[in-house]
C-alpha positions, 0 to 999 in steps of 0.5 A, a space after each residue: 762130386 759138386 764139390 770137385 766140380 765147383 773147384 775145377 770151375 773156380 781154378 778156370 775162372 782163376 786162370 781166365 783172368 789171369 790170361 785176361 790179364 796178360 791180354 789187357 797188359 798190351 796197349 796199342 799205340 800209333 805212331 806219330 808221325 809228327 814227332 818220328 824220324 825214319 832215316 837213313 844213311 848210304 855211301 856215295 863215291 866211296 868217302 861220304 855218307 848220303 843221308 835221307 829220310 821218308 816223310 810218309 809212313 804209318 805204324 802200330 805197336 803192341 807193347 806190354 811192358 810187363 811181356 815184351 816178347 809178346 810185343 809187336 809192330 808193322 809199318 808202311 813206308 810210301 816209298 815216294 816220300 823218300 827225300 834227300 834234300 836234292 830233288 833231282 836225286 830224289 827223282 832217280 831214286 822213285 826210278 826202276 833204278 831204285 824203288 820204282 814207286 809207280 810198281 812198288 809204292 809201299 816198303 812194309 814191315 811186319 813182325 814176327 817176334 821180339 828176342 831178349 839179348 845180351 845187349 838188349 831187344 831185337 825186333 824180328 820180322 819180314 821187310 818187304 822192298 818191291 816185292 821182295 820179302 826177307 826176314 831182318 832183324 831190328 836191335 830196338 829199345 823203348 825210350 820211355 813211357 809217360 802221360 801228356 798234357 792230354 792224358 794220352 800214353 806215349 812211348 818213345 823207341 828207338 830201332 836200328 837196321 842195316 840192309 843189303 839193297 841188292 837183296 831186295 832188288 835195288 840193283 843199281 850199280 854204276 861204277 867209277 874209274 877206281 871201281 868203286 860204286 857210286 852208290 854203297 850196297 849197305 843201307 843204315 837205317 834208323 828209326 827214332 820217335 814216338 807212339 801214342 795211345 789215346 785216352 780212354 
């Protein structure tokens, strides 16, 4: 009887730390700001592409390279940031024709899970635009994972979006002559940049 209990004891002892393990293989890194991107293209007058960025987000990973499905990631966007180099635009887009920040001044991400692909990672996870949640889904890869000169960890990522803003209440439709909008209903976004862990 002891001899049984003491194998039961060892076995859970065994897979406590293997459990602690896995839990101890994810790091949780910040994103910097300083050296990421969070862009986006979108069609003007039908023949060019408008690009822009945000100047103010923030965002946590949890990644473990050795189970990236148990990866995760959420992000604020504050949507006053927004930025196109042209100031009067940048107004009409913090409007109720666009973001309307003053009612909405946070774009929120959070996942919900990470799915190996054919052609590589996607991201899966709920996208809130002016109070509107849907879920999307972000094609994304880890660019790589070293030390810097501080002994922090960083990782560099790279993730892809395309969106319909009509569906989250981006409503704007002006038209011209031809009928084609002046502003496209597909919004591309990219994320590119980097994320740190700090020394311990």
């Amino acid at each position: 009887m002891h001899h049984t209990k003491r194998i039961f004891t060892i076995v859970a002892v065994f897979f406590s730390l293997c459990f602690a393990g896995v839990a101890l293989g994810a790091d949780t890194y910040t994103v910097d700001r300083s050296h990421t991107t969070v862009g986006f293209t979108v069609r003007h007058l039908v023949i060019n592409k408008v690009r822009g960025k945000f100047n103010d987000f923030s965002g946590t990973i949890v990644y473990d390279e050795n189970a990236i499905t148990k990866s995760s990631m959420q992000g604020t966007i504050h949507a006053a940031s927004i930025d196109t180099d042209h100031a009067k635009r940048d107004n009409h887009l913090r409007s109720p024709d666009f973001f309307d920040v003053v009612n909405h001044p946070e774009i929120n991400f959070k996942s919900k899970s990470v799915m190996k692909e054919s052609d590589g990672l996607v991201l899966v996870g709920d996208l809130t635009i002016r109070d509107t949640t849907k879920e999307v889904q972000l094609p994304f890869k880890v660019t790589g994972k070293i030390k810097d000169p501080q002994g922090n960890t960083v990782i560099g990522f790279e993730a892809t979006l395309s969106l319909d803003r009509q569906e989250f209440g981006i409503a704007y439709s002006r038209v011209m002559d031809n009928g084609g909008l002046i502003v496209g209903n597909e919004v591309n976004i990219e994320l590119v940049g980097e994320a740190i862990s700090p020394a311990g």
